[in-house]
C-alpha positions in Angstrom: 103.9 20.8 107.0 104.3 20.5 110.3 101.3 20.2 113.1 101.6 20.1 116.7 99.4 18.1 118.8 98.5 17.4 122.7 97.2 14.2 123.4 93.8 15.1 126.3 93.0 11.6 126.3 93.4 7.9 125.3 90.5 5.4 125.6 93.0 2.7 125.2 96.8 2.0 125.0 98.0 0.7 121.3 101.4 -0.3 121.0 102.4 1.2 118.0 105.1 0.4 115.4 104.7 2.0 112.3 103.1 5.4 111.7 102.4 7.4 108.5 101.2 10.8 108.1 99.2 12.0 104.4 99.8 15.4 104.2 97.2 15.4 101.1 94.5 14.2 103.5 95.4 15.3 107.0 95.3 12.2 107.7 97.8 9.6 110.0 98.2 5.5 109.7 98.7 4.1 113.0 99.6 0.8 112.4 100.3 -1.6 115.8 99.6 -5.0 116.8 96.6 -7.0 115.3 95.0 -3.9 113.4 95.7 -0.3 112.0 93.9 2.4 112.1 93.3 5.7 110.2 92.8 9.1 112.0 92.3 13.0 110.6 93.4 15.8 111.7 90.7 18.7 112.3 91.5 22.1 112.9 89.7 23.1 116.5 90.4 26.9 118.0 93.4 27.7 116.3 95.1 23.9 116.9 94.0 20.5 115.8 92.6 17.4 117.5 92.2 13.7 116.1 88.7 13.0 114.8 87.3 8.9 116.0 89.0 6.5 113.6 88.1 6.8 109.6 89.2 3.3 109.4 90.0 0.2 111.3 91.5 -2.7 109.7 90.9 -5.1 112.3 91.3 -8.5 110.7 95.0 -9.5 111.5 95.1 -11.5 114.5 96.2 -10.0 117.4 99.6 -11.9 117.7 100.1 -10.0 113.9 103.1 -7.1 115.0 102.9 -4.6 111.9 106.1 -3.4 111.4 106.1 -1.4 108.2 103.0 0.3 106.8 103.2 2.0 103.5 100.9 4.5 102.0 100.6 5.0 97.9 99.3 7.5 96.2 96.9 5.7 94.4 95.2 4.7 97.9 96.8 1.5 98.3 98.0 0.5 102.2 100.7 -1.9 102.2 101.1 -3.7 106.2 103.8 -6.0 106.2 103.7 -8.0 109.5 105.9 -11.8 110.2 106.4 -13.1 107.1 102.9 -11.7 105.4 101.8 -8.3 103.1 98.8 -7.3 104.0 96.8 -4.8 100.6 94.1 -3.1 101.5 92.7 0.1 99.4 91.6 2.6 102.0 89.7 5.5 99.3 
């Protein structure tokens, strides 16, 4: 499924290095440095437009780069950043 988006506006600038979209939820994992964050998709006027964050998994310290986030099925979030795996269950 494809969706196209137009970014109106940023409050703030993330540096992002792994991203994950969940077709089941709508839903995207924007993972960057020192947190990720979880963000649905809503359909507004015939396109769609990022809701405020679901989730924000905030307790990595901001020198922590995520470089690979992974999403399973049975709601597990794996984050692997330096030499660490981060396991969070996000439903």
């Amino acid at each position: 499924m494809a969706i196209n988006c137009l970014l109106i506006s940023s409050i703030a600038s993330l540096l992002i290095n792994s991203l994950n979209f969940i077709e089941d939820t709508n839903e995207i994992i924007v993972a960057g440095v020192g947190n990720i964050r979880i963000w649905k998709f809503t359909e507004l006027r015939n396109s769609y437009v990022l809701d405020s964050p679901r989730l924000c998994i905030s307790d990595l310290n901001n020198e922590d780069w995520v470089t690979i986030s992974v999403y399973v099925k049975t709601g597990q979030l794996y984050a692997s950043y330096d030499n660490n795996v981060n396991v969070n269950t996000i439903y």
